[in-house]
MOPAC internal coordinates of N, CA, C and O (Angstrom, degrees):
PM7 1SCF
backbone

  N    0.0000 0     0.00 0     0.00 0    0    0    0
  C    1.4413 1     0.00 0     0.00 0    1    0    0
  C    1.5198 1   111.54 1     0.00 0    2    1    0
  O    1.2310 1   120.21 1   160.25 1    3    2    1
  N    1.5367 1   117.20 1   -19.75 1    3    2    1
  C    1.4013 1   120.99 1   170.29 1    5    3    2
  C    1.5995 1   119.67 1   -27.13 1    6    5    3
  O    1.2310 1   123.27 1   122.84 1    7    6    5
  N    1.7608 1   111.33 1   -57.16 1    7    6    5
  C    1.4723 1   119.61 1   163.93 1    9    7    6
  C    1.1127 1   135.71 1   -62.80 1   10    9    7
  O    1.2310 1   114.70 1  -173.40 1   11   10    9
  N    1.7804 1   127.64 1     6.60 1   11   10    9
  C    0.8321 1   146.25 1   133.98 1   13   11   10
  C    1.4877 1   138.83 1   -43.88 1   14   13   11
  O    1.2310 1   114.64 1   -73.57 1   15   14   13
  N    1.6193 1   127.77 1   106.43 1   15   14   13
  C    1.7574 1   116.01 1   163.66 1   17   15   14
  C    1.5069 1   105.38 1   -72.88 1   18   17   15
  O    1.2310 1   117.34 1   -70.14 1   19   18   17
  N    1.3794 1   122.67 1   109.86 1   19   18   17
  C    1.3451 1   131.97 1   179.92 1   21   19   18
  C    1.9908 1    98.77 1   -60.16 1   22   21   19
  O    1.2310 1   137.18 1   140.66 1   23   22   21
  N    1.0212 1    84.32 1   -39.34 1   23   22   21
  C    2.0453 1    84.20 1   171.34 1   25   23   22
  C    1.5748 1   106.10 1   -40.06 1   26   25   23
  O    1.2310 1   125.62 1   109.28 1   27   26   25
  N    1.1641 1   106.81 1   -70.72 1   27   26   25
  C    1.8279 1   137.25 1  -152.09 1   29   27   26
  C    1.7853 1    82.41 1   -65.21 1   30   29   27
  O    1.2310 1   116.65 1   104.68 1   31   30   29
  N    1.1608 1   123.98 1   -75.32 1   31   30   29
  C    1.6421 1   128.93 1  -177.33 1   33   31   30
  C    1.7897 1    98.60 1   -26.41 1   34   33   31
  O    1.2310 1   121.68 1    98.43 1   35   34   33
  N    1.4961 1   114.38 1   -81.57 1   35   34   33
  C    1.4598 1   128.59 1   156.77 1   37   35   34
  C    1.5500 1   107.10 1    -2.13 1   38   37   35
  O    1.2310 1   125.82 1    98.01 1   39   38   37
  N    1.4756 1   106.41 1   -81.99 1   39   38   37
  C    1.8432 1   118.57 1  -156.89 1   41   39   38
  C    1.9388 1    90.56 1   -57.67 1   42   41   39
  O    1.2310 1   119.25 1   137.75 1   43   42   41
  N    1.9141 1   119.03 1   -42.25 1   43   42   41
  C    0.8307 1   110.81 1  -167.77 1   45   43   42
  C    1.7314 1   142.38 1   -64.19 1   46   45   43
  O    1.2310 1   135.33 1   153.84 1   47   46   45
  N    1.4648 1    87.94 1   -26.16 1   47   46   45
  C    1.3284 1   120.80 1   168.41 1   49   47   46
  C    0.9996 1   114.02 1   -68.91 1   50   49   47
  O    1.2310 1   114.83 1   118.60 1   51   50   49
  N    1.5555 1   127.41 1   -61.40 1   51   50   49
  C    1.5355 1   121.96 1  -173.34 1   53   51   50
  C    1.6409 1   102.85 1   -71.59 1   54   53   51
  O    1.2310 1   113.59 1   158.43 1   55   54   53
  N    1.0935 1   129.73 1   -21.57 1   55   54   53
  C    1.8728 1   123.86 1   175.36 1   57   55   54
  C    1.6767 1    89.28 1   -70.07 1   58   57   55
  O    1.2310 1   110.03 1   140.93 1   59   58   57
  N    1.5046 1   136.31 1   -39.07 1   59   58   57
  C    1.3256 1   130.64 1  -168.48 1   61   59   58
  C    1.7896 1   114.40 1   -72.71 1   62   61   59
  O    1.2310 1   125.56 1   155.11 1   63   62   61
  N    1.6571 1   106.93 1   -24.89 1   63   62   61
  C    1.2739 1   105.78 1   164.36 1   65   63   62
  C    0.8539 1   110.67 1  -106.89 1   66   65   63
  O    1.2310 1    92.44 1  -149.98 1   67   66   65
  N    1.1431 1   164.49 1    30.02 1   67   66   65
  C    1.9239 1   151.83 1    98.97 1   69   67   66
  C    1.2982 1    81.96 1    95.94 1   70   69   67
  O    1.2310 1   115.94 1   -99.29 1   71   70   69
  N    1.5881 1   125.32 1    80.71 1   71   70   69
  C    1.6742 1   123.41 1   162.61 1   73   71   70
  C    1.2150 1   120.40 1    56.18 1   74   73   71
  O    1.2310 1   115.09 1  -164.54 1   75   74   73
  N    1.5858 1   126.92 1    15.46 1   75   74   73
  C    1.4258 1   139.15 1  -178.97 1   77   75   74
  C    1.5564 1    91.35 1  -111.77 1   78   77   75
  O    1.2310 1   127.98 1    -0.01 1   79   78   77
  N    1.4449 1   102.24 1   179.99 1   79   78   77
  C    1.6304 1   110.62 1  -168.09 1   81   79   78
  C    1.7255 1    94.40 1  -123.07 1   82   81   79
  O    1.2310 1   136.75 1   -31.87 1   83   82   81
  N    1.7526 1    85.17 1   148.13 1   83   82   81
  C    1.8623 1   107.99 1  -136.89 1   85   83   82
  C    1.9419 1    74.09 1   -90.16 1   86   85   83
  O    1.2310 1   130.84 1   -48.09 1   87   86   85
  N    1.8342 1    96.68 1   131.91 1   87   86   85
  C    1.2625 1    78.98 1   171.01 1   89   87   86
  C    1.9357 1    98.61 1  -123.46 1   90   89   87
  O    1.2310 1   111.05 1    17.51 1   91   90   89
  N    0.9994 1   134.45 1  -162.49 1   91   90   89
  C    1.5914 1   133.62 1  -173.86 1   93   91   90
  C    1.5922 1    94.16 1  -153.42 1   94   93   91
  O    1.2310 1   126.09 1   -62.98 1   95   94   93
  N    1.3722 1   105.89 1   117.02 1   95   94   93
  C    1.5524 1   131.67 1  -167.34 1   97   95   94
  C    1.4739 1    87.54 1  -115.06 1   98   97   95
  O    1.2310 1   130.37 1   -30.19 1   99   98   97
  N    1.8281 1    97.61 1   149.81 1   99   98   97
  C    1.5855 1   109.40 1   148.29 1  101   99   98
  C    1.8507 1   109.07 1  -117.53 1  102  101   99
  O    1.2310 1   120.85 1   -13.75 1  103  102  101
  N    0.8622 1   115.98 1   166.25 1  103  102  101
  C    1.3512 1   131.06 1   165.60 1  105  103  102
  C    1.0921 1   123.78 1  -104.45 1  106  105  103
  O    1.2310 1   110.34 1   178.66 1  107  106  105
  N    1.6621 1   135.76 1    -1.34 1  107  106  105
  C    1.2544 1   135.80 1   170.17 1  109  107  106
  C    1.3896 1    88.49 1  -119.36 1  110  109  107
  O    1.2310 1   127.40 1   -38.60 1  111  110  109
  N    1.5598 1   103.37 1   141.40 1  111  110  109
  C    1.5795 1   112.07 1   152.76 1  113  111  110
  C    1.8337 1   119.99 1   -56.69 1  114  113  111
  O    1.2310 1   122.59 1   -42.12 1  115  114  113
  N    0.6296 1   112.64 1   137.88 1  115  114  113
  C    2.0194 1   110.93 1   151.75 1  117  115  114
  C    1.3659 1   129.57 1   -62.49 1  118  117  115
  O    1.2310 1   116.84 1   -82.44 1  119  118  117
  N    1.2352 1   123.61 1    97.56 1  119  118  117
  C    1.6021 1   126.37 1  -178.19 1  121  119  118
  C    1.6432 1   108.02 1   -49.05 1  122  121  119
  O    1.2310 1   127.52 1   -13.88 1  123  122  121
  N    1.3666 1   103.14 1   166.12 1  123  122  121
  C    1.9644 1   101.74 1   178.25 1  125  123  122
  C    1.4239 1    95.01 1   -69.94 1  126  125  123
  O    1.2310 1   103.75 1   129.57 1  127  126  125
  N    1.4716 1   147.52 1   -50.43 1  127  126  125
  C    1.4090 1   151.23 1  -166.05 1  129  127  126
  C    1.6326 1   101.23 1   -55.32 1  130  129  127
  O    1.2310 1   118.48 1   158.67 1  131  130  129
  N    1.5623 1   120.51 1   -21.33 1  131  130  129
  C    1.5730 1   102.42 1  -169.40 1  133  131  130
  C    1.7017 1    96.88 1  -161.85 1  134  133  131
  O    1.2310 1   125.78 1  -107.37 1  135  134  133
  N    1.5978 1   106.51 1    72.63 1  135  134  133
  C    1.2475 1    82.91 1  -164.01 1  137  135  134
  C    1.8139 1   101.60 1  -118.45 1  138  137  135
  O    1.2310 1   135.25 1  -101.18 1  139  138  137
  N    1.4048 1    88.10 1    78.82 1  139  138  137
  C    1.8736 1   110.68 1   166.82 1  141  139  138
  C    1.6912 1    98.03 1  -126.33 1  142  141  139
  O    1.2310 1   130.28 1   -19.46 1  143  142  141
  N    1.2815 1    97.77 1   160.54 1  143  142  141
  C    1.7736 1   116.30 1  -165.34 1  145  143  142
  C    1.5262 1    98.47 1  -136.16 1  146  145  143
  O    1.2310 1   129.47 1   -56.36 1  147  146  145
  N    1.0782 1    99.36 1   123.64 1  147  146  145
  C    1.8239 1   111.24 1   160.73 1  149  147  146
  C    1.2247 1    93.18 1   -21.13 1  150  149  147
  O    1.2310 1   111.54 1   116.27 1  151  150  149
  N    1.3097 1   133.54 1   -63.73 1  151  150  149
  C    1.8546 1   108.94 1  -162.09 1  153  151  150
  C    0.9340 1   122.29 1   -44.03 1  154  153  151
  O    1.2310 1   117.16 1   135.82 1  155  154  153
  N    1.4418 1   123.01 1   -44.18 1  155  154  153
  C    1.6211 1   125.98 1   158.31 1  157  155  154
  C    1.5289 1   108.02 1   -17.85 1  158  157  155
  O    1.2310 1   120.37 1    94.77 1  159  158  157
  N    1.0455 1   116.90 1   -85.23 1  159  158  157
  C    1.6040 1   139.68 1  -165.90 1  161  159  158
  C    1.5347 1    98.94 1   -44.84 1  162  161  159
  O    1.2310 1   125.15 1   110.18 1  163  162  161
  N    1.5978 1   107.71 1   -69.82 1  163  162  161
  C    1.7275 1    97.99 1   169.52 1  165  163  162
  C    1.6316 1   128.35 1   -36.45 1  166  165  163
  O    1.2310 1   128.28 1   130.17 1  167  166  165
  N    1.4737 1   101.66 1   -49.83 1  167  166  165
  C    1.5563 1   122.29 1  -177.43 1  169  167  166
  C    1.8250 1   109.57 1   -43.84 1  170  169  167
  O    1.2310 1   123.45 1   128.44 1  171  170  169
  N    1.7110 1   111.00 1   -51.56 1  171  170  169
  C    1.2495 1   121.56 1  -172.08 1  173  171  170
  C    1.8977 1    96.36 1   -83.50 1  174  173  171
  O    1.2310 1   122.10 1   139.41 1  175  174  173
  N    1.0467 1   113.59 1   -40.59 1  175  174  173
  C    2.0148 1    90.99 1   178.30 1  177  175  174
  C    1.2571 1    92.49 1   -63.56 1  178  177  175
  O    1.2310 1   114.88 1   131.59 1  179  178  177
  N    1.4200 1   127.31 1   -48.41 1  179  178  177
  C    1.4557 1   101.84 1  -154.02 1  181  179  178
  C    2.2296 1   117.99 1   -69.72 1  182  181  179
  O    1.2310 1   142.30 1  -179.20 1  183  182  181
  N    1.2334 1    74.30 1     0.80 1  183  182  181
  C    1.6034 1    78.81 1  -169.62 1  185  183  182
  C    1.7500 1    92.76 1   -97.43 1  186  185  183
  O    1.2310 1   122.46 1   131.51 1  187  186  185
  N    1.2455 1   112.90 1   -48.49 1  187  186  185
  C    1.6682 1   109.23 1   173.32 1  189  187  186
  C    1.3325 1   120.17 1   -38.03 1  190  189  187
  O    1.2310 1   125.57 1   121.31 1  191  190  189
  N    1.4808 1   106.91 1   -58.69 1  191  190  189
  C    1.6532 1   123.07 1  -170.54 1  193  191  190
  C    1.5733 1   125.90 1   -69.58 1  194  193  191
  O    1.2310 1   128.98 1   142.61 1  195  194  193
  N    1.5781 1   100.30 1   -37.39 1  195  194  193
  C    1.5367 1   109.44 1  -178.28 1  197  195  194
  C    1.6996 1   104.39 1  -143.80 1  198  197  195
  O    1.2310 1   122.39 1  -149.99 1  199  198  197
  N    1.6216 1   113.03 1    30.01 1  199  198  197
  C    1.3546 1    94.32 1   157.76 1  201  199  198
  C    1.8475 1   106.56 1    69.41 1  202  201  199
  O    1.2310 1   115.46 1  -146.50 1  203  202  201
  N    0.9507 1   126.21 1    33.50 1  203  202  201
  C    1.8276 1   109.37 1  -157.93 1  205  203  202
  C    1.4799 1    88.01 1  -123.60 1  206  205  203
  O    1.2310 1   100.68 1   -82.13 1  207  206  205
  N    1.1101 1   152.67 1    97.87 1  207  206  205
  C    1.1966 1   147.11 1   125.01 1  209  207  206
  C    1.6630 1   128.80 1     2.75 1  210  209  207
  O    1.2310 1   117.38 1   -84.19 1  211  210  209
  N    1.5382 1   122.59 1    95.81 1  211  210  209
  C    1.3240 1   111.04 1  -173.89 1  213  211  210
  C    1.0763 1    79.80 1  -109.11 1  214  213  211
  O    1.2310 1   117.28 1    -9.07 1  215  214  213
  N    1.3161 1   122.78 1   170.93 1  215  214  213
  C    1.7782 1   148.33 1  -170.22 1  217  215  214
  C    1.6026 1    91.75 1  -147.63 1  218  217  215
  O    1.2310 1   126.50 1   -32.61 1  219  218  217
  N    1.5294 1   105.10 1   147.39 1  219  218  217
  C    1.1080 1    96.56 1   167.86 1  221  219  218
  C    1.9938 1   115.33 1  -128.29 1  222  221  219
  O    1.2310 1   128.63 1   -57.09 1  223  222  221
  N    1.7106 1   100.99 1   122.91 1  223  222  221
  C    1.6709 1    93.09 1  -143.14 1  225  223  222
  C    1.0414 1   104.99 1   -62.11 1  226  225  223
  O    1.2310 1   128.98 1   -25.72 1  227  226  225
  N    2.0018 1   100.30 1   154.28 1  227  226  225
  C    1.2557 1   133.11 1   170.21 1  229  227  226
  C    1.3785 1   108.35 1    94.08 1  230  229  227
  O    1.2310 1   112.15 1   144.94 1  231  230  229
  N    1.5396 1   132.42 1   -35.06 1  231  230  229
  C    1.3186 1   122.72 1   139.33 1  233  231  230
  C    1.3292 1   143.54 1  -112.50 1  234  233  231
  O    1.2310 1   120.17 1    -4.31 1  235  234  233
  N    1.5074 1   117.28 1   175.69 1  235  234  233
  C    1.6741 1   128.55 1  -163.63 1  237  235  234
  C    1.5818 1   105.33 1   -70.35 1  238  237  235
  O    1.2310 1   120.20 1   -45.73 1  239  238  237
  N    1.0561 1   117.22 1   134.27 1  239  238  237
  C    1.4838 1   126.36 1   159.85 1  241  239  238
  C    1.8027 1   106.14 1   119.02 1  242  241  239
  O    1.2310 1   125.81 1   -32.40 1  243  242  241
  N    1.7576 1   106.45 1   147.60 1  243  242  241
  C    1.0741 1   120.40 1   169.02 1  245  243  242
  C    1.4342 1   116.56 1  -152.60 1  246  245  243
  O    1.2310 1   126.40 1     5.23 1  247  246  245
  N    1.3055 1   105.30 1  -174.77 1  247  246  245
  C    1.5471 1   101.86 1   165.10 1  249  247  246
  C    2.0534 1    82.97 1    76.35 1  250  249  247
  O    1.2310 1   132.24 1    42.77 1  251  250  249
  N    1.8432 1    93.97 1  -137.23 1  251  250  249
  C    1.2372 1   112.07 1  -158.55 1  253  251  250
  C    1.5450 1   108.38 1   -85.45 1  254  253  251
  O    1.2310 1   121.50 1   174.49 1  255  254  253
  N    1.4561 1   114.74 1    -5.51 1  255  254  253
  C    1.4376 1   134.95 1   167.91 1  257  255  254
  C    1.6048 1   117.19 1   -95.55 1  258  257  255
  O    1.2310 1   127.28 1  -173.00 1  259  258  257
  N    1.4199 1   103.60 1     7.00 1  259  258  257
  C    1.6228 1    93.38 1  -169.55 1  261  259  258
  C    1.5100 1   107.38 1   -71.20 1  262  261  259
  O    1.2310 1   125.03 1   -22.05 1  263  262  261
  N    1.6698 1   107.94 1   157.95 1  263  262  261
  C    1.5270 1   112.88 1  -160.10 1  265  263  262
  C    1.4814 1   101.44 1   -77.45 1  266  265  263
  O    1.2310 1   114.62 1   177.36 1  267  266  265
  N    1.3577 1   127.81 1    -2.64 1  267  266  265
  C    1.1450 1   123.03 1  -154.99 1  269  267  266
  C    1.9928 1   104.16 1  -133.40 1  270  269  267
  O    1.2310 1   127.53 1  -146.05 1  271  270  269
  N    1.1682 1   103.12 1    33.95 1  271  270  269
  C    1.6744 1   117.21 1  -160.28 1  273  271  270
  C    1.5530 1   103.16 1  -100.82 1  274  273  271
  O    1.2310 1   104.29 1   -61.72 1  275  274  273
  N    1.1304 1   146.60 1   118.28 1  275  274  273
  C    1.5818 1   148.53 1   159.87 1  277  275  274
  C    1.7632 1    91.81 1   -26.40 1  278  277  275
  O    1.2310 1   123.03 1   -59.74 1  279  278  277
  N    1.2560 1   111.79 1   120.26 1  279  278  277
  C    1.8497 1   120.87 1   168.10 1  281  279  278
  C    1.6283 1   100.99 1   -56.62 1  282  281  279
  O    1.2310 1   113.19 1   161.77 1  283  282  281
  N    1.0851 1   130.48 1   -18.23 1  283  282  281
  C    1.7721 1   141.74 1   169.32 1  285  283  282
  C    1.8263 1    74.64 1   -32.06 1  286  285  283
  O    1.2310 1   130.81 1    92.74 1  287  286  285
  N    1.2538 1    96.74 1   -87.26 1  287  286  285
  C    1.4522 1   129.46 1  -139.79 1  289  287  286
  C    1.6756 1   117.20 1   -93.45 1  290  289  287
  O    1.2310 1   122.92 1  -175.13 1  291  290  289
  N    1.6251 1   112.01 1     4.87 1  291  290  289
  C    1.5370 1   115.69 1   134.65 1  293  291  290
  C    1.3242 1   133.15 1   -62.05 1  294  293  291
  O    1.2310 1   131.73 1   -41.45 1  295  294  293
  N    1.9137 1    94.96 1   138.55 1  295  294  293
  C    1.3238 1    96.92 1   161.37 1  297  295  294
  C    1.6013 1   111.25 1  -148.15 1  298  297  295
  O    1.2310 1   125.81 1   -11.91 1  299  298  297
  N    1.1297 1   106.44 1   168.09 1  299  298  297
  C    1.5873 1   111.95 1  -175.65 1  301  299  298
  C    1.3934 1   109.68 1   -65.12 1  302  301  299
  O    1.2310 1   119.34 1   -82.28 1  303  302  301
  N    1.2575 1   118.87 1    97.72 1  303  302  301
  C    1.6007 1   137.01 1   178.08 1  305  303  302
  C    1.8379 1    98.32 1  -144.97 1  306  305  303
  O    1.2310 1   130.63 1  -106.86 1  307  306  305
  N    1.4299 1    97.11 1    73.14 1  307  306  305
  C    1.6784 1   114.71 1   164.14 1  309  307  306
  C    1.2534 1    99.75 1   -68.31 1  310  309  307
  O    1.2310 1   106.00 1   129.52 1  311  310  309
  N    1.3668 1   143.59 1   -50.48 1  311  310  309
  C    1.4047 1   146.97 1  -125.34 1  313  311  310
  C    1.9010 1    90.82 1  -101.20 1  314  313  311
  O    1.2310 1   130.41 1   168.44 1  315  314  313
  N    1.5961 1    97.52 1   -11.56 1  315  314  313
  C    1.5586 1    98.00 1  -172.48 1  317  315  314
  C    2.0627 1   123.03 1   -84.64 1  318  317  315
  O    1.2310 1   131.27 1  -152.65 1  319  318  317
  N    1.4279 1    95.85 1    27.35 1  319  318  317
  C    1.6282 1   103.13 1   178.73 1  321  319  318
  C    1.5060 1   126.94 1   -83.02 1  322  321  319
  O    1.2310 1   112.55 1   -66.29 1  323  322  321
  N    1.1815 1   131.67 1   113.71 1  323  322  321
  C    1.4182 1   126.43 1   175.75 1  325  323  322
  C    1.6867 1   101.87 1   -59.93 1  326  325  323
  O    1.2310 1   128.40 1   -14.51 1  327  326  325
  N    1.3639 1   101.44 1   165.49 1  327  326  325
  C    1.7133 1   109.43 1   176.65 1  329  327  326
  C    1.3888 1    98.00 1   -92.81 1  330  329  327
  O    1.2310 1   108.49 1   176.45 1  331  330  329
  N    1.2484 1   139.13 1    -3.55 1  331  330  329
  C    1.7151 1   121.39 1   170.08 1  333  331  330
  C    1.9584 1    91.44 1   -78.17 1  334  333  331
  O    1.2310 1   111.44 1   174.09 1  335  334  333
  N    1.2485 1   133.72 1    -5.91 1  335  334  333
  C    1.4465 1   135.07 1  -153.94 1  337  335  334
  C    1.7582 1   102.95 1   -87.85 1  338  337  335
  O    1.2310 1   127.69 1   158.30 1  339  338  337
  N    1.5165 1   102.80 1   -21.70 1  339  338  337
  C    1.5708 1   114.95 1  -156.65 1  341  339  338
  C    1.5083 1    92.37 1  -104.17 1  342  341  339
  O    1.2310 1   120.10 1   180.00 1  343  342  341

């Protein structure tokens, strides 16, 4: 995602939801052996690069705590919950 403008991704998405709210789907389930999802991974650049808070719905945590993050690339950021998260 390095070759990525996280802006341009951003501007692209919200022109892709036409004034609706941008959501980030997978198409494969998560097995019990590995069950983190690229959104994770999106969730933490997008919070690195531009500060943007993804949540992932129905549960608490984002950023470097998101529930859905490769354990690679967790870290202890409790303090990191939005109030739509609670």
């Amino acid at each position: 995602m390095n070759r990525l403008d996280p802006k341009r991704v951003i501007a692209d998405l919200e022109g892709m939801a036409d004034g609706r709210t941008v959501a980030l789907l997978c198409f494969e389930p998560p097995t019990p052996e590995s069950p983190w999802c690229h959104r994770g991974l999106v969730a933490l650049w997008l919070y690195e690069t531009l500060a943007l808070r993804v949540s992932e719905f129905g549960q608490k945590g984002c950023c470097a705590a998101h529930p859905k993050l490769h354990p690679q690339f967790r870290r202890d950021a409790s303090a990191q919950y939005d109030l739509f998260d609670i």
